[in-house]
C-alpha positions in Angstrom: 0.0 0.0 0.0 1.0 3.7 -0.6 0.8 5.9 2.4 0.9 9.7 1.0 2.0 12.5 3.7 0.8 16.1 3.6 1.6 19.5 5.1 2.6 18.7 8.6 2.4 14.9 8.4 4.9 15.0 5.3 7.6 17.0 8.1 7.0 15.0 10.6 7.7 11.4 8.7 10.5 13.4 7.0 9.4 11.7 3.4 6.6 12.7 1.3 5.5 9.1 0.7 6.2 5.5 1.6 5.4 2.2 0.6 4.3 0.0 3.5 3.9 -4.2 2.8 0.4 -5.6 4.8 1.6 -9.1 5.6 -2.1 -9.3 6.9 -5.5 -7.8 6.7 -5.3 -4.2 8.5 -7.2 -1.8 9.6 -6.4 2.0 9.7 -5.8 1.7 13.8 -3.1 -1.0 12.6 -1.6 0.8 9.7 -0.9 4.0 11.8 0.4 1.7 14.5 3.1 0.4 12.4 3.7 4.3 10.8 4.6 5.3 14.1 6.6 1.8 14.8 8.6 3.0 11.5 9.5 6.6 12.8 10.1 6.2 16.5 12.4 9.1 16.8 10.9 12.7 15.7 12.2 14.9 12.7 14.2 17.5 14.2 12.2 20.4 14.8 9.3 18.5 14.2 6.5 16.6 16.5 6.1 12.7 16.7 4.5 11.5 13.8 2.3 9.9 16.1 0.8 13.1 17.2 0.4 14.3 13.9 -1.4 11.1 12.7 -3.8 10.9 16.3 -5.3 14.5 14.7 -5.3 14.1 10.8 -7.7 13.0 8.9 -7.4 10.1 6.1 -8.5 9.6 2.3 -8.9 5.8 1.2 -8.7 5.6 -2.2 -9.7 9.0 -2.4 -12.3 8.7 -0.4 -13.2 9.9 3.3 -11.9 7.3 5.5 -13.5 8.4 9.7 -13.2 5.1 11.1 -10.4 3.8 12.2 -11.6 0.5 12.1 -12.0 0.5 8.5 -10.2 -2.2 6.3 -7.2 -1.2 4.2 -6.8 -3.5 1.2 -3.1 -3.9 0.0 -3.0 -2.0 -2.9 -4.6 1.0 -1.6 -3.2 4.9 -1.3 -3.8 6.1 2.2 -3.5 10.2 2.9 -2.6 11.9 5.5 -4.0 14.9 5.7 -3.4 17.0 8.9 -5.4 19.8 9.9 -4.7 23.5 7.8 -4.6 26.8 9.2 -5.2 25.7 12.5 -8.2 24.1 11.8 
């Protein structure tokens, strides 16, 4: 699967975009699990990327993605998409 950063999330994973390998059925809850497992230390300057992800919201496919129960299938593009302008 494809994880896509923006804005804020893009600084504080240090990389604009990853490619991540599901050995298993996941969920969103699991995926950003192992996005924070992957950058344990902070950019420099930066906040945990595990902040960042607890208050961003997500695009599946494109699509809206709320719940973070919801089942990511292998091949799909998951955005970040932190909050802008403060909001």
């Amino acid at each position: 699967m494809l994880v896509r950063y923006f804005a804020a999330a893009r600084a504080a994973a240090g990389t604009e975009a990853e490619t991540l390998t599901l050995d298993r059925p996941s969920t969103r809850r699991q995926v950003e699990a192992l996005l924070v497992r992957a950058h344990p230390q902070p950019v420099p300057g930066q906040p945990e990327l595990g902040q960042v992800l607890a208050r961003s919201s997500y695009l599946l496919d494109g699509i809206a993605c709320p719940d973070p129960d919801t089942h990511i299938p292998d091949q799909a593009v998951l955005d970040v998409l932190p909050p802008f302008s403060g909001g």
